[in-house]
Structure formats: C-alpha cells, structure tokens
N, C-alpha and C positions, 0 to 999 in steps of 0.2 A: 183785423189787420190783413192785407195781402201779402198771401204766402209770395216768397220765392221762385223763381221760374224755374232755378238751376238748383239742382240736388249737390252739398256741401260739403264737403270734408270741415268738420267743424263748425257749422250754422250757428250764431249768435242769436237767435231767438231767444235765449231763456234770459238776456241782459238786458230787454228791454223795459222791464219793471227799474230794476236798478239806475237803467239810462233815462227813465219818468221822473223819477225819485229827484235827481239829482237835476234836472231839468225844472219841476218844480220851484228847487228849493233857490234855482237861479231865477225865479218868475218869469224864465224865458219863453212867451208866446208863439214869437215868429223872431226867424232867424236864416242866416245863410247856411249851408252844410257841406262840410268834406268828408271824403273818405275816401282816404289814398290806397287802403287794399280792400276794395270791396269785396270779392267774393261773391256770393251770391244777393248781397245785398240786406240781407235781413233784416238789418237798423235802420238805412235806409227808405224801406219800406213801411216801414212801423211807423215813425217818424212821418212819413208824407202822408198816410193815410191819418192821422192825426188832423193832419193841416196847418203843421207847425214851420214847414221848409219854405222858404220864400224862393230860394235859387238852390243849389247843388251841383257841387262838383264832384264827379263819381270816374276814381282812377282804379288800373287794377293793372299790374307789370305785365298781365297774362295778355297780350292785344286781342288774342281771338274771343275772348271774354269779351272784351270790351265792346269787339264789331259787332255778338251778339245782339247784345242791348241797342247798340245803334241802330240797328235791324230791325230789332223788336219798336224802337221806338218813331222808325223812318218808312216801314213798309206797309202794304196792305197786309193785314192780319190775318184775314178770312183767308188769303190765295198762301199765306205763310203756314199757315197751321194745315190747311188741307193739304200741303204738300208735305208737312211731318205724317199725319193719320195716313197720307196712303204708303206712305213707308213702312208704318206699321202695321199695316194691312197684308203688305206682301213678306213681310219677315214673321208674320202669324201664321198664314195659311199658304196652302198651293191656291191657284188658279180655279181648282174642282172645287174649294171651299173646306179641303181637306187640312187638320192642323200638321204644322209644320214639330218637326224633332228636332229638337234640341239642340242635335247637328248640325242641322240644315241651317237651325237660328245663327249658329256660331261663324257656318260660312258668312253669311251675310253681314254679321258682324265684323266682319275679318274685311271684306268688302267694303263697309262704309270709310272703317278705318284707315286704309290703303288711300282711298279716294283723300278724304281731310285729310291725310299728312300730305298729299300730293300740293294743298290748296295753303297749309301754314307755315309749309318750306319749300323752295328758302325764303327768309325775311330781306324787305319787309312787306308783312301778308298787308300792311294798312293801305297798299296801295293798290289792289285787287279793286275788281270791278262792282258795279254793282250786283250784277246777276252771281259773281263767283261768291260775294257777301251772304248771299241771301241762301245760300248754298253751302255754302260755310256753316251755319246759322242752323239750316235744317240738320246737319251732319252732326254737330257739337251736341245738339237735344236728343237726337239719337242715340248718341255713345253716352252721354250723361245718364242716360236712364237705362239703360241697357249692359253697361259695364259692371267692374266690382265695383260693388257699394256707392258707386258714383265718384269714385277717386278719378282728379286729374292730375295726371303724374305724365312727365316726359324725360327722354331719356336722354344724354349727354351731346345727341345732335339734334336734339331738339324737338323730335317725334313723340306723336301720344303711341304709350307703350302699354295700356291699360287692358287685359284681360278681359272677353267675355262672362260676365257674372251670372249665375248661376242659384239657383233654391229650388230646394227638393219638395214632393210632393209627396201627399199623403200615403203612396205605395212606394215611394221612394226613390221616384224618377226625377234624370234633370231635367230642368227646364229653367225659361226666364222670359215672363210676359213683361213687356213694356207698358207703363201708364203715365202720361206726362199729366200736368195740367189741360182742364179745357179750356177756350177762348178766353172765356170771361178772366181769366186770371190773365192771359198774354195782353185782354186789352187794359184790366186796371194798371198793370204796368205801363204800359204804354202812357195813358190818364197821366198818373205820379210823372212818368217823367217830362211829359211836356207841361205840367201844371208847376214842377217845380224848375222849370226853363234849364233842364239838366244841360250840363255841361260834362262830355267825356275824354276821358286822356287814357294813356296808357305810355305812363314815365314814371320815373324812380321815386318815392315819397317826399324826395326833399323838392324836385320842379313841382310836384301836386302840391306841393303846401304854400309856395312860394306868394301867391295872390291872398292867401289867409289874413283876415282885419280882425281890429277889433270888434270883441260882438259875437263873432263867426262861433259857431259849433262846429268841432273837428273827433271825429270819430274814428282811433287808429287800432286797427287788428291784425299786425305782421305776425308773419309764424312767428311760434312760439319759442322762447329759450330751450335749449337743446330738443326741439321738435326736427321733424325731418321736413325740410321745405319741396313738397312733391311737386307742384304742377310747376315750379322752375327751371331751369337745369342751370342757375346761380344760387350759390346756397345765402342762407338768411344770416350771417356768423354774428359774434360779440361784436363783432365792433360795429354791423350795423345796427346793432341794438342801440351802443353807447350814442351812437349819429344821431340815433330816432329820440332818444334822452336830451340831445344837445336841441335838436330841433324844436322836442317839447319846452321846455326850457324858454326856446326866445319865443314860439307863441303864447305862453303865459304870460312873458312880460308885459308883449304887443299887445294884451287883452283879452286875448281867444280863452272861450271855454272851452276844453280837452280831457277828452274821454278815454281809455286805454284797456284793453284787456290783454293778458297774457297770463302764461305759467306761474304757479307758487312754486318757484325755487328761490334757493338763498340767494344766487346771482343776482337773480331780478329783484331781488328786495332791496339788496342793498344797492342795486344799480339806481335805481326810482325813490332810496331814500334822500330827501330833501324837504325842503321848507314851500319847496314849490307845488307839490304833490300830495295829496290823501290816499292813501293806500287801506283797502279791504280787502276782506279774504270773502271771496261769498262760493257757496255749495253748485256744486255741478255734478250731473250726475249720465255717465255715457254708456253709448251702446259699443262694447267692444266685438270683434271678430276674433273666434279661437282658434289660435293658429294651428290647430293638429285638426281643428274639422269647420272648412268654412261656411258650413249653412248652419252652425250654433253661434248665439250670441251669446252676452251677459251684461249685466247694469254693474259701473262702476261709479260709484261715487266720488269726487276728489274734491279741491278745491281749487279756484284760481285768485289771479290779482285783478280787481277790477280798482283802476288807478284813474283819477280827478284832478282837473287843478283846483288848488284849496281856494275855497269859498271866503 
C-alpha cells in the first residue's frame, strides 16, 4: 500500500482490512470513491493502490490540505521535493556542515511558520498563485514533520499555532531530525491520483456528497464524538453529527455503500442505531503522549465504531 505523504492525527490505516472485508462481501471490484474528510488520506490510498477506484472525489474543510495534494499532483516532483530536502538541509546544519542545536532548529521553525501563516491568511488562500501554491506545499511538509507529533491545530483566527516538536537523545539532549518520505512515495501519489481522475474540493461534507449515485463507495471520518476538532477553528458539535446521520441515511436509500468510523460512545450508538446501519465495535490500539513528560509514550488500547450500510 502507499503510505501517506502527510503525518495524521488519527491515521486510519488499521481499518483497511475491515474496509476489504466489507468490500468483498459487496463484490465490489471497481467503483467511484468519496471522502469528504480526508485527512491524510489513508483509505484512499489503500484502495487506489488496489486498483479498485475508477474516479475519486477527495474533500478536506482544511483548503491548505487540499492545495497540497493539488500540488503534489499538478507539479514537477523532482524541483518539489528538492526544494523540501534543501530546507532540510539548512535547518540540520550550518553552512561549515556543522550540525545545528536544537535552538537554532527551533528558530527556523518559528520562521517557516511566520512565512505559512503569512500565505493561509487571510482566506481565501484558494486563490494564491501558482508559485505561492507550491510554496505553501513545501512549508506545510515542513511543519508536518517537524512540529508536535504532527498535530494540525489552528487557533481562533485561523493561524497554525503548532509547537516545535521535540525527542531526546540518548544523553538526553533536545533535538528534532526531520524525515519526510522519499520521491518514490510523492510520485506513487501523484500515479493514484491521476490514475483515479481525482477530483479535489474543500467544502462542508454535505456539498462533497452532493454528486454521490448509486454504486458510489463513500468513506466518512469527521472528528470524533466529543473529540477535540484541532486543525478547525469551527468545532465538529452534535448536531453535525446528527446532519452527517441525516446525510447517511439518504445515501443508503440512493444506493451508495457507506463506510463510517468514529468514537464507541453511547451518543454515537444510539445516534447510528437504525435499520439502516451495521454497527461493530473493532479493537484499536494508540500511541498516547504523557502529559507530565512529552518524549514518553504509551499503547492504549480502546475500541471504536466501525459503521456500514447493511448489506
């Protein structure tokens, strides 16, 4: 499968057995695909490198997200990436080839970020140029890989307000190397999307669904019931839940098969219980950050809802 370009807060990788499963049991070969909050794309990608997506439509409310991928999949790749590597070239070392402190990483982190919020406010960024696109693009990969934990979070005017991220070393020094993906991953992406005649938007889940038929595979992952909606600054609340339920609802009738993940809380169960729906509970299991020391992790196990329309 082709990984993901963009590091996730919450990456749906481990639902693609269960999204085979259920795929299978619809003998769906080839098909259209939505996904109104893509994220990093994960299912997406699983899915295309299959060979199962005929078209795709791939929304995300986040625009700079979106201009991403349009980037990734509209530009020279070779002059895109060499101009990510040598950013991180000069955020590694000095000029003498001397490495750079921790410090030093941090100003220039403070630096890119200044620059990209200069470039996604104010809206709307969809109407930037090409070159400020492609600039955008290298700035976002930057801070994605380079931040906490790869959180994108913006703050109530709209700014990424994201932290220099940080892990200690063996003597117990800070520091924070950057690794993105190599080419070969920017161009399979690139591959998938023009192989699946992608289609990009970045508008509210109920315009991304609106073109949905019968047939269609529709794949929805909105923050979670009482989750914190970070890289918004509109929060996710019940009642867009209940809208995205109403939604669900008229694409089953229309025909669409409809995928869901979210939270095991009682809200959500009994929001999703219907006649319309199969609801499971399947094992998940995450890497948390401890809030009293943040270069320790730990595995939590939980559960969530992985929700179907009935077969």
């Amino acid at each position: 499968m082709t990984k993901p370009i963009i590091k996730w807060s919450g990456r749906k990788s481990y639902l693609t057995e269960y999204i085979d499963e259920y795929l299978i049991r619809l003998d769906k070969k080839k098909f259209n695909y939505h996904e109104p909050f893509m994220g990093s794309g994960a299912v997406f990608f699983h899915l295309a490198t299959q060979g199962n997506v005929k078209s795709s439509y791939l929304n995300d409310i986040l625009t700079e997200l979106i201009i991403v991928y349009e980037t990734i999949m509209n530009s020279n790749l070779k002059s895109l990436t060499e101009s990510i590597f040598k950013e991180i070239q000069y955020y590694s070392e000095h000029k003498n080839g001397r490495k750079r402190s921790y410090q030093s990483k941090t100003l220039i982190f403070k630096d890119w970020k200044a620059e990209f919020n200069k470039l996604i406010n104010p809206y709307p960024i969809n109407t930037l140029g090409r070159n400020k696109k492609i600039r955008l693009t290298v700035l976002f990969i930057l801070l994605n890989y380079s931040c906490f934990n790869g959180v994108y979070r913006k703050n109530p005017k709209g700014l990424f307000n994201v932290p220099h991220g940080r892990s200690a070393t063996k003597n117990g020094v800070k520091d924070n190397n950057i690794s993105i993906p190599d080419i070969s991953t920017f161009e399979e992406a690139k591959r998938l999307f023009k192989d699946t005649n992608a289609t990009f938007s970045s508008v509210n889940f109920k315009h991304a669904l609106k073109n949905v038929k019968s047939g269609d595979v529709v794949y929805l992952d909105p923050p979670y019931f009482d989750s914190v909606n970070y890289y918004n600054e509109i929060d996710f609340t019940h009642e867009h839940q209940r809208e995205l339920r109403d939604e669900m609802v008229r694409l089953v009738e229309l025909g669409a098969n409809v995928i869901m993940s979210n939270s095991k809380s009682k809200e959500c169960k009994k929001l999703f219980d219907s006649s319309h729906f199969d609801i499971r509970e399947i094992p998940v299991t995450r890497t948390i950050q401890r809030k009293k020391n943040a270069n320790r992790q730990y595995k939590e196990d939980k559960k969530e809802l992985f929700i179907t329309s009935c077969l």
